[in-house]
N, C-alpha and C positions, 0 to 999 in steps of 0.2 A: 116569687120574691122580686120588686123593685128591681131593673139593673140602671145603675149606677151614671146614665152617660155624662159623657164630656165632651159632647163634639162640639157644642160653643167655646168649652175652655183651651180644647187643642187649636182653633180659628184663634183665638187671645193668645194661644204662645209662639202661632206663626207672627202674629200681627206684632210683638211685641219686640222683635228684633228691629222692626222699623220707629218706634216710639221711644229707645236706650232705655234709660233709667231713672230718670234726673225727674224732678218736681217740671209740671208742665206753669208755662210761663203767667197763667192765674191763677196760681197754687195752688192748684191741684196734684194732686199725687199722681204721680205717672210712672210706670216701668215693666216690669217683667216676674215673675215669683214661679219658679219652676219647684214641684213637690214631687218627693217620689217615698214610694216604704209599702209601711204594713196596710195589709188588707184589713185590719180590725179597724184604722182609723179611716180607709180611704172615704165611707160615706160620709162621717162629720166635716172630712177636710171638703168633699164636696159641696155638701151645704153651706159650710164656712165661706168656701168661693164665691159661689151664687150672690148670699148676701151681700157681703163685703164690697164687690164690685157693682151692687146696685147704691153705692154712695163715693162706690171709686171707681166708674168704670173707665178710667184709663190705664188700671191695674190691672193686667194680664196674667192669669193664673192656668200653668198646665198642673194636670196632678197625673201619673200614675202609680197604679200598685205593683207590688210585686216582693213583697215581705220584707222585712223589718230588717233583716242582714243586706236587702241591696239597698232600703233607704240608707243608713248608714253608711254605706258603701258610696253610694251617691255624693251625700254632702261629705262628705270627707273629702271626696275628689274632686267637686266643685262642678260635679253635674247637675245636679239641685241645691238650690237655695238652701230646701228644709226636706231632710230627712224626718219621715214619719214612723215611730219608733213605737214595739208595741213591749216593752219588757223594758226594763232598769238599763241605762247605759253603764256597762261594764266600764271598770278603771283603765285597761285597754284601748279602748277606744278615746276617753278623757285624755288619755297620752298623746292622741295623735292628735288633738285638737277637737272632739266633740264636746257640744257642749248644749244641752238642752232643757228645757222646762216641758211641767206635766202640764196636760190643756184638759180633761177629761179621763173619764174612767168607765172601763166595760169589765166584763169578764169571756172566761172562756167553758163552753157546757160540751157536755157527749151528747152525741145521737148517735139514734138507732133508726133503721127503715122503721116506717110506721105497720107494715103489716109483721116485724119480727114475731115467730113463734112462741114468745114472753111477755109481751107486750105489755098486757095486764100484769103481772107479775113485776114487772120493773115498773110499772109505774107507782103500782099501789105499797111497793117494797124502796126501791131504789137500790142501786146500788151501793157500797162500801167501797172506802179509799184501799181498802185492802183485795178489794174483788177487780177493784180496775188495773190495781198495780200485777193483779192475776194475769191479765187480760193484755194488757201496754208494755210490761216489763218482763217478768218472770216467765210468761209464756205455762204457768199452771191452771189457769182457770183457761180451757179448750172449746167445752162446751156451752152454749146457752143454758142447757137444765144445772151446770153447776154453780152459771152465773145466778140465775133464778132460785135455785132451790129446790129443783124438780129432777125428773127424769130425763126430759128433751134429748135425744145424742146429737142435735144439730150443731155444728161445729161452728164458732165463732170465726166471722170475717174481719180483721181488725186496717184500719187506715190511719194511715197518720201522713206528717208533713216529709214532700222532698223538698222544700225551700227551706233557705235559712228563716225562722221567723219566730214572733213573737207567741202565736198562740201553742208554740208544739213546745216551746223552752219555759213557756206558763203552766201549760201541762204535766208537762215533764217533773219540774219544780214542784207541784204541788203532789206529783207522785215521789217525792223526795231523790229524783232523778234530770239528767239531762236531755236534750232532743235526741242526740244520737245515740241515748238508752232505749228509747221507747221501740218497741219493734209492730211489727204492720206490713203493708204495702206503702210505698209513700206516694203520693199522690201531690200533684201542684197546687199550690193556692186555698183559700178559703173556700171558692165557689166548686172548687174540682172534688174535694173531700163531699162536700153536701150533696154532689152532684153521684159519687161512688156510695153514698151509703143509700140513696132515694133507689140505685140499681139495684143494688145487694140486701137481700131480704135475712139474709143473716149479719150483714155489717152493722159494725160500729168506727165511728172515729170522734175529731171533736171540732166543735165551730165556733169563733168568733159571736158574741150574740145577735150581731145583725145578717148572719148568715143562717142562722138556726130558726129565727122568726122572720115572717114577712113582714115587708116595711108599711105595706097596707092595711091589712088587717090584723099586725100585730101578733098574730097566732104562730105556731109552731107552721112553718114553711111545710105545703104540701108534699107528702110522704117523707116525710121525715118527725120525728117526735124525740124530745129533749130528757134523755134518764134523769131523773132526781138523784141527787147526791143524799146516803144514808148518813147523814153527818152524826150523830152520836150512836149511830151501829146499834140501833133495835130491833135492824127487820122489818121494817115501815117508815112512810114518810108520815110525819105527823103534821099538826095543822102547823105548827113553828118551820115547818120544813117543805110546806106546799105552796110554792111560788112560782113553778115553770108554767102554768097555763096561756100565760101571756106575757108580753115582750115587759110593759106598765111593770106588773108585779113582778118580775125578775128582777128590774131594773131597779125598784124599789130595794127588795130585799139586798142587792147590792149597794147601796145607798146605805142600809142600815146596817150592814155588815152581817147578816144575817146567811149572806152563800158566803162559802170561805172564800181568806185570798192568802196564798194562789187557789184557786184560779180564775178570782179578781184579781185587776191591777189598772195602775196607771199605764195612759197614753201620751206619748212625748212626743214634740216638735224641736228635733235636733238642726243643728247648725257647726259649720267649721267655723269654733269661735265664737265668741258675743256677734251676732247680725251686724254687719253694717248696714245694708242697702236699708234707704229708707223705707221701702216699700216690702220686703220683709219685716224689718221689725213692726212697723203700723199693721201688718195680718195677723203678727203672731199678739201683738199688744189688742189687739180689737177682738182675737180667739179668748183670750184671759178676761176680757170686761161684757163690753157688749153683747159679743159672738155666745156670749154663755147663756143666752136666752133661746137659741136655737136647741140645746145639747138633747134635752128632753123628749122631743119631738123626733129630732132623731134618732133617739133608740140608746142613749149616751148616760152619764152618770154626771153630776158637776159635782167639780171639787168642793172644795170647803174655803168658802170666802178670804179665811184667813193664809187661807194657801197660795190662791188665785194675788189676793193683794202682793204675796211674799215674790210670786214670782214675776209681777209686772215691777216691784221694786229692782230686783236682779238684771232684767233687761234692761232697766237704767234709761234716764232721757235721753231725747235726740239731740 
């Protein structure tokens, strides 16, 4: 899988404390935009970057990640600009000043090692919201052969998040459950789970969709492979239900609502407050219009036009 860099964008948010904030004196946009949050957004906010600064390069952008409770955390405190939010802002946090629009939409899928002893069987089956909640919750479904169907006594290794974050509370959610219901080992970050399940030939846990496929060839991320969700619980995935082969058709079928949600959802770019700085709101305003020509390519879902217009209205003129 792609990794992610930013060591152009870290050189822009040293360089940016020397530049302030302010419009440069031939109107050019000039300043600083510090991003921090979820791992499910960090590549679009990347690419976003890149762009954006090839027609603003006096805009200095840092981004890092590091889940969706320290983005939050962050712009609330005023250590970043824009908290990158991968779940609904709670009314909570709207108390204390959050205030954010959706820019995009992913979902969140299970894997499993790709040489698991089911392999076949979960693919050609998938699993049930009731097998996973076996599996994540309840702690009933132990083995692989009962997740399967089969005999197998090999004993399920299950991973989940120790970060506050969006995709364990999307997870969770769609298991009609919170993060700190789901049980596992926990493990840090998006890249650390994909990284525990690629070891563990009995594991499962669950990724972010740009952590589950490669950013290159699109495909399920070497030794790892993406269970199918048995959505009407027949026993099989059928052709209405066979979408995980590649990153296009995942994303698709998310588009059309066709994977459920949860554990589809929207991706937020929070703020303490309406933005001021002008060189925030022109990223978050340019992520809503222009920027939404990128989403696709990278792996991303776009909103629905009439949503995108709804929430450039809300951010209001400069």
């Amino acid at each position: 899988m792609r990794k992610y860099a930013v060591v152009a964008l870290m050189a822009g948010f040293m360089a940016g404390f020397i530049g302030g904030t302010n419009s440069a004196a031939d109107g050019r946009l000039k300043g600083r935009v510090a991003m921090s949050g979820a791992w499910a957004l960090y590549p679009m906010a990347v690419k976003w970057a890149e762009e954006f600064r090839k027609i603003n390069p006096d805009v200095k952008i840092d981004i890092s990640a590091g889940g969706a409770g320290k983005g939050m955390a962050d712009c609330l405190s005023g250590i970043a600009d824009i908290g990158m939010v991968s779940r609904d802002i709670n009314p909570e946090e709207t108390k204390k000043g959050a205030w954010g629009v959706p820019v995009t939409r992913d979902a969140v899928v299970a894997t499993v090692n790709a040489a698991n002893p089911v392999i076949k069987d979960l693919l050609a089956k998938g699993l049930t919201k009731e097998v996973f909640r076996g599996i994540f919750v309840s702690g009933t479904v132990k083995t692989w052969g009962q997740a399967a169907g089969n005999d197998i006594p090999a004993r399920i290794g299950a991973y989940t998040r120790s970060d506050a974050c969006g995709a364990a509370e999307t997870w969770a959610k769609y298991l009609g459950e919170k993060q700190e219901d789901l049980a596992g080992i926990g493990v840090y970050g998006d890249p650390g789970v994909a990284e525990a399940v690629k070891k563990d030939l009995l594991g499962i846990g669950y990724n972010n969709v740009n952590y589950a496929y490669d950013a290159a060839t699109k495909k399920p991320v070497e030794g790892i492979r993406v269970v199918p969700i048995d959505v009407n619980g027949d026993g099989r995935i059928g052709a209405d239900e066979d979408y995980y082969g590649d990153r296009d058709t995942l994303t698709h079928a998310i588009a059309a609502g066709r994977y459920p949600s949860p554990p589809a959802r929207e991706l937020f770019c929070a703020t303490n407050g309406v933005p001021v700085k002008k060189e925030v709101r022109a990223l978050i305003r340019w992520a809503l219009t222009d920027g939404q020509k990128f989403v696709p390519e990278t792996g991303y879902v776009n909103l629905k036009k009439e949503t995108l217009d709804a929430m450039v209205e809300k951010l209001g003129n400069d």
